[in-house]
N, C-alpha and C positions, 0 to 999 in steps of 0.2 A: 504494500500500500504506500502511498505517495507521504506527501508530508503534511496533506491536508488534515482537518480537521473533521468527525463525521459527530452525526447526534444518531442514536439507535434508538429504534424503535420496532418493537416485536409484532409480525403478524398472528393473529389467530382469527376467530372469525365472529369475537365480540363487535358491540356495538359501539364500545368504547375505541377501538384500535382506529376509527377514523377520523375519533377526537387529537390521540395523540400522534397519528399522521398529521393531518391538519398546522396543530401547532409546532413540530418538527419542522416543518415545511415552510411555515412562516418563520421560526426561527432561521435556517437555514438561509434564504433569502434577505435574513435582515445581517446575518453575522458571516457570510461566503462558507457556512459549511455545507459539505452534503450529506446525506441522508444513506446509513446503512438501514434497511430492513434485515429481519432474523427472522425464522420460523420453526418451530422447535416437532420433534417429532417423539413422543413419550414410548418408553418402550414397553408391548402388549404385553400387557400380566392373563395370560388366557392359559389353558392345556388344553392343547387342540393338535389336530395333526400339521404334520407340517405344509404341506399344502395349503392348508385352512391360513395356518402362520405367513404364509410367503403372500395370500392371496390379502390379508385383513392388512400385513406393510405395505401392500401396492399402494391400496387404497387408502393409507393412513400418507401416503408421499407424494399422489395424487392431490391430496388434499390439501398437502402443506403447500404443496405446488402452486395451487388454484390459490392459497390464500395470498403467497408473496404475489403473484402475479396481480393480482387486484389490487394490494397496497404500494405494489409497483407504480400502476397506472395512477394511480390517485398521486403520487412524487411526481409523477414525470408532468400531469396535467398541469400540480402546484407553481412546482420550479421550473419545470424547461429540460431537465436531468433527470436520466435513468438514474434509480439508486444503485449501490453496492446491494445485493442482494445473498442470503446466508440459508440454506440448511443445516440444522445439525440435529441429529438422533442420539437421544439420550434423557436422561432427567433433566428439568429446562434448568433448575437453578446452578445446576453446577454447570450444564454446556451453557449460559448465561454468563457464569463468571468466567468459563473457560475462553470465548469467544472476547472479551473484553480482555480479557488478559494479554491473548493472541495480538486483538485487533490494538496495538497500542494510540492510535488515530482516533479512536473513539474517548471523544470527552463528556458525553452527557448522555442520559439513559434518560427516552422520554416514555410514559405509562398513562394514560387514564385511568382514573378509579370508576370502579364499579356505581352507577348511582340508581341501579334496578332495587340493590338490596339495600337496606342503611346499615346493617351488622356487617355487609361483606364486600369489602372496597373491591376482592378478586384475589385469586388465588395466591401472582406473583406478588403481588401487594402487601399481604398479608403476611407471605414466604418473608419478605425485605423487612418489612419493619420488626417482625418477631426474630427474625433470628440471623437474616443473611445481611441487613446494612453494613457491617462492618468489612464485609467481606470485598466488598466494589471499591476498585479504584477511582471510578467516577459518581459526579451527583449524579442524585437521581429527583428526576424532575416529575410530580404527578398533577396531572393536570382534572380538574372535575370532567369525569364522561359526559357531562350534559351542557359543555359549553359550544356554545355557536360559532360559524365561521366570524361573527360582526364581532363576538366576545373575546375572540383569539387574535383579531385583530388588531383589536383595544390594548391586548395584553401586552401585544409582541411589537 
């Protein structure tokens, strides 16, 4: 990776990840960084045959596929720029910290919280604050999932 500077942001295929696209994006454009997307792929806890096994990763890779791809397009519309774009397979918080670690260009980790539930900002959220913040070398930036593009723009 170059000597630029990137902000990450993880696909999945909440309704919050296009908040913190969104503000990623506008960030980006206001401070010349780009935009890494990640997408994490958990690995099946099933007993099944193997076939079943190869046939249930397709389709769990398909899908992490289908989700950068969409928060791809939503970077490229924002900024003008394809992002860096990441798979990785494995439990997300540790290939999270793994991928940061790697990726030393990444300076800020962008999230929205969950604002369906009020007890449950979301999984990584909840993963970060309890027990993994100390572990990132970068902030981490959480943005409320229910903020507007007019609101994000106010922000940023």
């Amino acid at each position: 990776m170059s000597k630029e500077k990137y902000i990450l942001v993880i696909a999945d295929k909440t309704k919050e990840m296009e908040v913190a696209l969104q503000y990623a994006c506008s960030r980006s454009k206001k401070t010349n960084r780009k935009v890494i997307i990640a997408t994490f792929i958990e690995p099946l806890d099933v007993l099944t045959t193997q076939g079943v096994t190869e046939i249930m990763q397709n389709e769990a890779r398909e899908e992490a596929e289908k989700n950068l791809q969409h928060a791809a397009s939503i970077v490229k519309e924002s900024t003008g720029f394809m992002p860096v774009l990441h798979i990785r397979e494995g439990e997300i918080m540790k290939e999270l910290r793994n991928l940061i670690d790697e990726e030393k260009n990444i300076n800020v980790l962008v999230i929205a919280a969950n604002v369906e539930e009020k007890d449950n900002p979301g999984p990584i959220i909840e993963a970060l604050v309890s027990k993994e913040l100390s572990n990132f070398r970068v902030p981490i930036m959480i943005v409320p999932g229910n903020f507007s593009k007019d609101h994000i723009a106010l922000l940023t």
